[in-house]
C-alpha positions in Angstrom: 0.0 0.0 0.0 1.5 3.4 -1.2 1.4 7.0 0.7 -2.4 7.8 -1.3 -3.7 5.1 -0.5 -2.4 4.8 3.4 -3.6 8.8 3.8 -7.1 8.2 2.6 -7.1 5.1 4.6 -6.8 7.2 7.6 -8.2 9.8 6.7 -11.7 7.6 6.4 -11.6 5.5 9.6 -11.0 9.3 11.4 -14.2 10.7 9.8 -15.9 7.3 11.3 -14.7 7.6 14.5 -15.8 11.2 14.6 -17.7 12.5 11.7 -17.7 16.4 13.6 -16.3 18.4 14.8 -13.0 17.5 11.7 -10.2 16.7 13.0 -7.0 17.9 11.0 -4.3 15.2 9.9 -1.0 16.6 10.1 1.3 14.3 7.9 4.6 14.3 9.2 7.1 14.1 6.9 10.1 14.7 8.8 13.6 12.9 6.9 10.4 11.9 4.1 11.6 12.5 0.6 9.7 14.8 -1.5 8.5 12.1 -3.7 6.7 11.0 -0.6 5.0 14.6 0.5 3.7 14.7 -3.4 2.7 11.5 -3.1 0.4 12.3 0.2 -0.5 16.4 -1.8 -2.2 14.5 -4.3 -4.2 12.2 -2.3 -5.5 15.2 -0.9 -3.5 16.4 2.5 -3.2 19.9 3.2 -1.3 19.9 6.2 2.1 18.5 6.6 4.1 18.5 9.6 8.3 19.5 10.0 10.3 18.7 13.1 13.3 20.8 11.6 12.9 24.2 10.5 15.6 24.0 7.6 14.3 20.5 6.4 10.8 21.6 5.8 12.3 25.3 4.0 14.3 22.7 1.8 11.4 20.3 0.9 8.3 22.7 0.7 10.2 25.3 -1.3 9.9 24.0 -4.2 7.3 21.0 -4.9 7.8 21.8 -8.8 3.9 22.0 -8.5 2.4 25.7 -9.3 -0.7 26.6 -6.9 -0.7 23.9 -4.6 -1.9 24.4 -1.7 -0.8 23.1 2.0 -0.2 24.4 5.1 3.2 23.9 7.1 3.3 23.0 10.8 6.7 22.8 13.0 5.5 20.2 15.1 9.4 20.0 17.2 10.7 22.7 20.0 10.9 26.0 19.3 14.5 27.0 19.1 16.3 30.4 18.6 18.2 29.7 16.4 15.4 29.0 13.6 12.5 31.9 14.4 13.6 34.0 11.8 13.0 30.7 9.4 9.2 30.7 10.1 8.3 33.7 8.2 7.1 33.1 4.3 6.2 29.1 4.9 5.3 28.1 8.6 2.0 28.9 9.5 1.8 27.0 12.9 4.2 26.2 15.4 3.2 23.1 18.3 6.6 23.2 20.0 6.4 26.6 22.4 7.1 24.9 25.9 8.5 28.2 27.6 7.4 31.6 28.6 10.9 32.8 26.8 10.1 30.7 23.8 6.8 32.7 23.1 8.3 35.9 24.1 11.3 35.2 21.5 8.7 33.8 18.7 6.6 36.8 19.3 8.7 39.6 19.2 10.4 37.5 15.9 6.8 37.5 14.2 6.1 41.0 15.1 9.5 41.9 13.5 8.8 40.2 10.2 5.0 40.7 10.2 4.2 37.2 9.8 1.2 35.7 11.2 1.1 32.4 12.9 -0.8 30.1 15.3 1.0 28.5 18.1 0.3 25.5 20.5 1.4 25.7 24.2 3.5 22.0 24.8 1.9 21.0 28.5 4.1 18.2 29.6 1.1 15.7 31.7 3.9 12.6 31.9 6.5 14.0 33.9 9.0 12.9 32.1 12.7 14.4 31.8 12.5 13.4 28.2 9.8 15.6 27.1 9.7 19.4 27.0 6.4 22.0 28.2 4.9 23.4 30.6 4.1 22.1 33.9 0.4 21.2 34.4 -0.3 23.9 37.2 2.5 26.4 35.5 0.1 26.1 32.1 -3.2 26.7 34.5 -1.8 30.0 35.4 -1.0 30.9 32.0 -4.5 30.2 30.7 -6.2 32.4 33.5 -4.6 34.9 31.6 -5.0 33.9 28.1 -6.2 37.7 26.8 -2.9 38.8 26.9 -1.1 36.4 25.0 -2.8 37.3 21.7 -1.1 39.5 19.2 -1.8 40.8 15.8 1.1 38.4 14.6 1.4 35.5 17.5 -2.1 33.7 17.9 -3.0 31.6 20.8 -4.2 28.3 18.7 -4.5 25.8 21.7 -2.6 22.8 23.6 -0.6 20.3 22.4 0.7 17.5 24.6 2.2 13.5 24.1 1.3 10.4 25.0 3.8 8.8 27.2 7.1 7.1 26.2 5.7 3.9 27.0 2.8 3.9 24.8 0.7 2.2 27.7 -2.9 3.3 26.5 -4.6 3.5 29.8 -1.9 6.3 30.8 -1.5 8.1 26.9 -5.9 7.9 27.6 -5.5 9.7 31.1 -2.8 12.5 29.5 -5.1 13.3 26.8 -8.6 13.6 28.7 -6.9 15.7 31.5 -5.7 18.4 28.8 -9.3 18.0 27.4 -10.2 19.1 30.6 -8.0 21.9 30.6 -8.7 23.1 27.9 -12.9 23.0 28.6 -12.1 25.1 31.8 -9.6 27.1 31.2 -9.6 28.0 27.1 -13.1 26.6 25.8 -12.1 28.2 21.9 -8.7 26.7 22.0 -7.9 23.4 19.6 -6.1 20.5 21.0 -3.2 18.7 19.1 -2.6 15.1 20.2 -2.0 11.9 19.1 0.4 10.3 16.6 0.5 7.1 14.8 0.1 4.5 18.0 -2.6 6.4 19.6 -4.3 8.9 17.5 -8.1 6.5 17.8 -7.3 7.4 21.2 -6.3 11.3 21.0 -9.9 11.5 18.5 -11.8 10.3 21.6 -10.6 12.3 23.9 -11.4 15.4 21.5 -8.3 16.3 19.3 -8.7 18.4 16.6 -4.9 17.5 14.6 -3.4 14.4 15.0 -0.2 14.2 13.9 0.5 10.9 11.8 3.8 10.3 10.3 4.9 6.4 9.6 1.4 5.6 9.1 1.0 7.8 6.4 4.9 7.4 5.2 6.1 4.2 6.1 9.1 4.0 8.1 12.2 6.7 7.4 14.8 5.2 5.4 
């Protein structure tokens, strides 16, 4: 089974498991050739998903296919080094797990005058190994949500991961409590969660982009 027919695969068992609200697939096609991203364009995906700034600049620069669109997500942490990247192709960034991330990104996008949407990273497993916010440090954030909008740096939602060890009792608890944050604390957020092991779980818990990458892909070479 090719990347077309793997996408739509997906993309119809999602719509059955939750016909509305949509919920947004995110292809990630981090180290993916760019055979593969025109593979999964023409099947139809509109958003694609880049853990490295430079990688997605280099593959999405130039799909050698006039007026197609898709929209570009930089699903890993947001690092200094690469802000000044986002502008002209990056229209969301789920990686902004610091108060001096989204101070940095901000005053970046103000500079350039490019607009994006960005997810707040809440780290709900504790673990050392993944970045965010802490769950009571992102509570006091949201009770004062007003102020993080700008013209240029747009408070999307919440994005959070399913633990390391894929155990689907706990990846079910870390996804319904950031349901439940976002219901009390930032009702017109979205919620990004789930990936290719768990994504029938982030759906149920109310996720509105999965982000789906060897499912879609295959394994990286």
């Amino acid at each position: 089974m090719g990347v077309s027919e793997r996408y739509q695969e997906i993309r119809r068992e999602i719509e059955s498991l939750r016909p509305t609200p949509q919920v947004s697939v995110i292809a990630v096609s981090k180290y993916q050739p760019q055979e593969k991203v025109l593979q999964a364009l023409q099947a139809g995906c509109l958003h694609f998903g880049e853990n490295r700034v430079q990688e997605g600049l280099e593959k999405f620069r130039d799909l050698g296919i006039p007026d197609r669109d898709f929209v570009l997500h930089h699903i890993g942490p947001v690092q200094s080094g690469t802000l000044r990247k986002y502008t002209g192709m990056y229209s969301y960034a789920h990686g902004v797990g610091s108060i001096a991330s989204w101070d940095e990104l901000k005053k970046r996008l103000e500079k350039d005058k490019w607009k994006m949407g960005i997810f707040l990273q809440v780290n709900l497993t504790g673990e050392d190994s993944k970045s965010g916010f802490a769950e009571q440090e992102i509570l006091r954030i949201l009770a004062k949500e007003s102020n993080l909008h700008t013209e240029f740096c747009r408070l999307e939602g919440l994005m959070t991961m399913g633990p390391s060890s894929g155990d689907p009792t706990e990846t079910q608890r870390v996804f319904h409590r950031l349901g439940k944050i976002r219901e009390e604390y930032f009702p017109a957020g979205k919620l990004s969660m789930g990936m290719s092991g768990d994504y029938r779980i982030a759906i149920s818990e109310g996720s509105d982009f999965v982000r789906i990458g060897s499912a879609i892909f295959g394994e990286r070479s």
